[in-house]
C-alpha positions in Angstrom: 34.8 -12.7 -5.5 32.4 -10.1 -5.1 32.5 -6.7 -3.0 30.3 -7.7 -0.5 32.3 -11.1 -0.3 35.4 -9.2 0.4 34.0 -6.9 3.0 32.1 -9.5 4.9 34.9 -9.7 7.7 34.5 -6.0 8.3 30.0 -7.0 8.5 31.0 -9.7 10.8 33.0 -7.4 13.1 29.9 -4.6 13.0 27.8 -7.6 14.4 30.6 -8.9 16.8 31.1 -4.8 18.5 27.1 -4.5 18.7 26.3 -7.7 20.3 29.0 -6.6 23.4 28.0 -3.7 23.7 23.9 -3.8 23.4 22.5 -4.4 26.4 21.6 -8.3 27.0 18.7 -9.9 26.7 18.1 -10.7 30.0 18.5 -7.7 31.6 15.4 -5.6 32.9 13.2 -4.2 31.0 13.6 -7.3 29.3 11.1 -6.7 26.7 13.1 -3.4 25.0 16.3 -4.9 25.4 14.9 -8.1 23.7 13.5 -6.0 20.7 16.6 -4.0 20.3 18.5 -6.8 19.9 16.1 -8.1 17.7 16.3 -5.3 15.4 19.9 -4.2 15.4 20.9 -7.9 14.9 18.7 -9.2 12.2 20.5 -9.7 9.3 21.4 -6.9 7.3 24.4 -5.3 4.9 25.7 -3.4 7.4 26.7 -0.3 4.9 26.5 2.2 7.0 29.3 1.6 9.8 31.4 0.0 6.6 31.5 3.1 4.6 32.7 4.9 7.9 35.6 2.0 8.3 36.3 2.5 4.6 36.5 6.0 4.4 39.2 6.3 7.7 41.0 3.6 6.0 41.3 5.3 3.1 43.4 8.4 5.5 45.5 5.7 7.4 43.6 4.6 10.2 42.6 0.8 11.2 39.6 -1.3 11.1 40.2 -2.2 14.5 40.4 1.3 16.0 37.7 2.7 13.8 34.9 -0.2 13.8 34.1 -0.3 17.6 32.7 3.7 17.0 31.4 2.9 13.6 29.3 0.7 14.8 27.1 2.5 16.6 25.8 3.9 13.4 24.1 0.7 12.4 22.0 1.7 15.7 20.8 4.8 14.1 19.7 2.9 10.7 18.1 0.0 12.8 16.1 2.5 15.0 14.7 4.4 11.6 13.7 1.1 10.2 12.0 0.1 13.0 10.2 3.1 13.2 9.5 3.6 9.4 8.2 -0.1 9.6 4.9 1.0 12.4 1.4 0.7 10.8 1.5 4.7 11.0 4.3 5.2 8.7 4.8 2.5 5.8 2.9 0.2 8.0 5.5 -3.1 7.1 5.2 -6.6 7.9 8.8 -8.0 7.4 12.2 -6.6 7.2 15.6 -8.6 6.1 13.2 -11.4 6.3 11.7 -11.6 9.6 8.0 -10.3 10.9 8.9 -6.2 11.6 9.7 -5.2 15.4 6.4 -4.0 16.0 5.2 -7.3 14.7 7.2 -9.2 17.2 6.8 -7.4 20.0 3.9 -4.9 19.8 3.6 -1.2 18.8 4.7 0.4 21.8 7.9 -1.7 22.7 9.1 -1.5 18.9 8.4 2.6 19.3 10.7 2.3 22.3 13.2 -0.3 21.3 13.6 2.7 18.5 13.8 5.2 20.7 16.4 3.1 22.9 18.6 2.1 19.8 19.1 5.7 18.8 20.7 6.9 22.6 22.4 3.7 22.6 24.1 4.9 19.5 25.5 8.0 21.1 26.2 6.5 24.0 28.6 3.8 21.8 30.3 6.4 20.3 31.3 7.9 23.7 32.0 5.2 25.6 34.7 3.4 22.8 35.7 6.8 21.5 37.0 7.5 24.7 38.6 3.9 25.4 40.0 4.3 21.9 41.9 7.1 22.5 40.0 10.0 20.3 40.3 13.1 21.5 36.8 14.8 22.6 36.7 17.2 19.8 37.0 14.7 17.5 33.9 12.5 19.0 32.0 16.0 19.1 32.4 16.4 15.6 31.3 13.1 14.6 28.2 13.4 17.4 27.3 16.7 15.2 27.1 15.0 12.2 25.3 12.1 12.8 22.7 14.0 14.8 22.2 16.4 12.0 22.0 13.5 9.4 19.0 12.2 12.0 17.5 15.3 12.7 14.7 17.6 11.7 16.7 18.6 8.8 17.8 15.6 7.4 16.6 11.8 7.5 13.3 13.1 9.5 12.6 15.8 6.9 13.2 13.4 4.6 10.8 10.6 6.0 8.0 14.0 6.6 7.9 14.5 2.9 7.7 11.0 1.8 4.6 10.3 4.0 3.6 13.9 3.3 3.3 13.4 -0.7 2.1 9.6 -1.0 -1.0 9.9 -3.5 0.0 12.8 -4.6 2.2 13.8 -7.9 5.5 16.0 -7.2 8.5 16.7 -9.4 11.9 15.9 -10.0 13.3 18.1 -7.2 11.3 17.5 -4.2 11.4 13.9 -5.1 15.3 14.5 -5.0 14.6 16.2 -1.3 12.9 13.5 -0.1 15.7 10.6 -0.6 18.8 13.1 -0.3 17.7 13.6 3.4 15.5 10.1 4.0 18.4 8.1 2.7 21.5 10.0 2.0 22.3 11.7 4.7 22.8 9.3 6.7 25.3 7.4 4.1 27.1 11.1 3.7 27.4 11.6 7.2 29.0 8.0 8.0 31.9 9.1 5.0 32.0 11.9 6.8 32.3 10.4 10.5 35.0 7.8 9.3 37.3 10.0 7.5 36.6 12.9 10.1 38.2 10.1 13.0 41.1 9.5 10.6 41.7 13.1 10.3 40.9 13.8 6.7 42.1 17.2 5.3 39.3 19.4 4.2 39.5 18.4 0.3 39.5 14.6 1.8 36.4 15.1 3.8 35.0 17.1 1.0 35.6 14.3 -2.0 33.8 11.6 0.7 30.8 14.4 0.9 30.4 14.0 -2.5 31.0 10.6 -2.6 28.9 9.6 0.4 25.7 12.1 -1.2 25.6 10.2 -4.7 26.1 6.9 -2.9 22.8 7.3 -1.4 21.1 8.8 -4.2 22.2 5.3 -6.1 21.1 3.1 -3.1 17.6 4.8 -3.2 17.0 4.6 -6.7 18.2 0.9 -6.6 15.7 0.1 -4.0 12.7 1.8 -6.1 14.0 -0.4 -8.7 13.7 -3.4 -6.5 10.3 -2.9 -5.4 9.1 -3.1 -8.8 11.1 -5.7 -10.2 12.6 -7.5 -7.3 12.5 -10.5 -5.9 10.7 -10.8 -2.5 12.9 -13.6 -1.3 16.0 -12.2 -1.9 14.8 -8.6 -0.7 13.3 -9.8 2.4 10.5 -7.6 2.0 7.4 -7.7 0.4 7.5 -6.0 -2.8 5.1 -3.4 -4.5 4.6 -1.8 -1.2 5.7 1.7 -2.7 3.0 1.4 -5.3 0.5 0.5 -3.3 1.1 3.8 -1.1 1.3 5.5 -4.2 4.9 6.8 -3.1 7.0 9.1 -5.1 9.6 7.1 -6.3 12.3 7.4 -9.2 10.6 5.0 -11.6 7.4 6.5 -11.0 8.5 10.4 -11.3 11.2 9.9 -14.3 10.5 6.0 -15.5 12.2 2.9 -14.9 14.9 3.1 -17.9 15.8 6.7 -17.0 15.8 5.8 -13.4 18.5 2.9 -14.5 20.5 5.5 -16.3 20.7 7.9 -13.9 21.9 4.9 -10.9 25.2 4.8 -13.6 25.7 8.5 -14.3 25.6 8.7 -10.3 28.0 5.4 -10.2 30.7 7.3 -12.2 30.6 10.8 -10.3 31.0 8.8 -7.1 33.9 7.5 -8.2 35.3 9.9 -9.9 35.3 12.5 -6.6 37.4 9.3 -5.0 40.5 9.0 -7.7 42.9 11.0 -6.1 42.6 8.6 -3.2 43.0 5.2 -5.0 44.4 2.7 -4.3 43.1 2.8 -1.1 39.7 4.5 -1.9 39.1 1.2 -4.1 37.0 -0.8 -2.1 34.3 2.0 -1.6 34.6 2.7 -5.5 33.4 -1.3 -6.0 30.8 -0.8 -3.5 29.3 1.9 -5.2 29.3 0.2 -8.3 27.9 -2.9 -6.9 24.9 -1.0 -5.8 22.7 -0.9 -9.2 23.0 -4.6 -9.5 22.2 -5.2 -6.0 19.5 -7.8 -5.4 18.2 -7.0 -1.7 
């Protein structure tokens, strides 16, 4: 059975906390609420809130306590996506296999269903924190850090430089800059927000940082892989859209066989930071390693 097999119950209860608590279909204005949905529920890995599950498990807490605030960070992803996807950023047709939001439902409602998704986030975390029993400084702390993984300074500055060096040749560092903050930040501050709920120590929370930091770096490079060699069906996506923008990506800047070989050195300081933890850090050990043979 494969990692993704065995963590499929904690994807299915991501999907189960976000269709109570987004806001119905039905409901006015019907055509945000519609797209949000549409977005946030379209099928999809669901990393993001499952790396924050993992990572409190791994200090004692319970899916079932952590997964209705962990949640809400699949909000934050969906909202980027959507936004990345507008014919004035990568200008994408499909995502996980379905016509884009803006697509569906036009420019302006996909910009807002975005826009929506990301306060709906916050507002998730709040509202079950609260019912959940965390303490407000707690919830605070995990607000900070997923705000500053969204912000100016992380997967924003991240998605600035991308769009501000397509055609144009950069080096190894800024091409580093542009996927720590696009991508990982975003993985490194879920780590961070699950083990930060359990109540990590500080050497905990700083082995997940680590962790969490070359966990993205391996899920980026993967994906340049993919949309060289992978298979549009399985991706969801059309593939070759990187090239065609002339993006910086890792094949591009260091080749595809060095790209490969720098996924497993990655691999094996990601798990290294997490065996002082084991066996409960194991399931996020195989989910990093699952990432370089990934196929969507």
């Amino acid at each position: 059975m494969s990692v993704m097999d065995r963590i499929a119950p904690l994807r299915e209860r991501v999907d189960r906390e976000l269709e109570a608590y987004l806001p119905p279909a039905g409901e006015r204005p019907t055509s945000v609420h519609k797209a949000m949905r549409y977005s946030a529920l379209a099928k999809g890995k669901r990393l993001r809130p499952v790396l924050a599950i993992l990572a409190a498990e791994v200090f004692g807490e319970t899916a079932d306590r952590i997964a209705p605030v962990a949640s809400a960070i699949e909000l934050i992803h969906a909202y980027s996506l959507i936004h990345d996807d507008l014919p004035c950023m990568d200008d994408d047709d499909f995502r996980r296999g379905v016509p884009t939001c803006h697509k569906a439902f036009g420019e302006a409602i996909a910009v807002l269903a975005g826009d929506a998704l990301l306060t709906c986030a916050f507002e998730m975390i709040i509202e079950n924190g609260a019912r959940l029993g965390f303490g407000p400084a707690v919830l605070l702390e995990v607000i900070g850090e997923l705000s500053r993984a969204a912000g100016s300074r992380g997967m924003i500055a991240g998605q600035v430089e991308d769009i501000e060096s397509e055609g144009r040749e950069i080096d190894g560092p800024s091409l580093e800059y542009i996927h720590s903050h696009k991508t990982g930040r975003l993985f490194t501050a879920s780590v961070r927000a699950g083990a930060l709920l359990a109540g990590a120590p500080p050497e905990g929370l700083e082995a997940l940082t680590v962790f969490g930091a070359a966990f993205g770096q391996v899920f980026q490079i993967t994906d340049d892989i993919l949309d060289v060699e992978g298979d549009p069906q399985e991706m969801g996506k059309t593939r070759g859209s990187d090239q065609r923008k002339e993006k910086a990506t890792y094949p591009r800047i260091f080749t595809m066989a060095r790209s490969k070989e720098l996924a497993a050195q990655l691999v094996e300081r990601a798990a290294e930071q997490l065996a002082p933890y084991q066996p409960r850090s194991q399931a996020l050990v195989e989910l990093v390693r699952y990432l370089p043979a990934r196929r969507s």
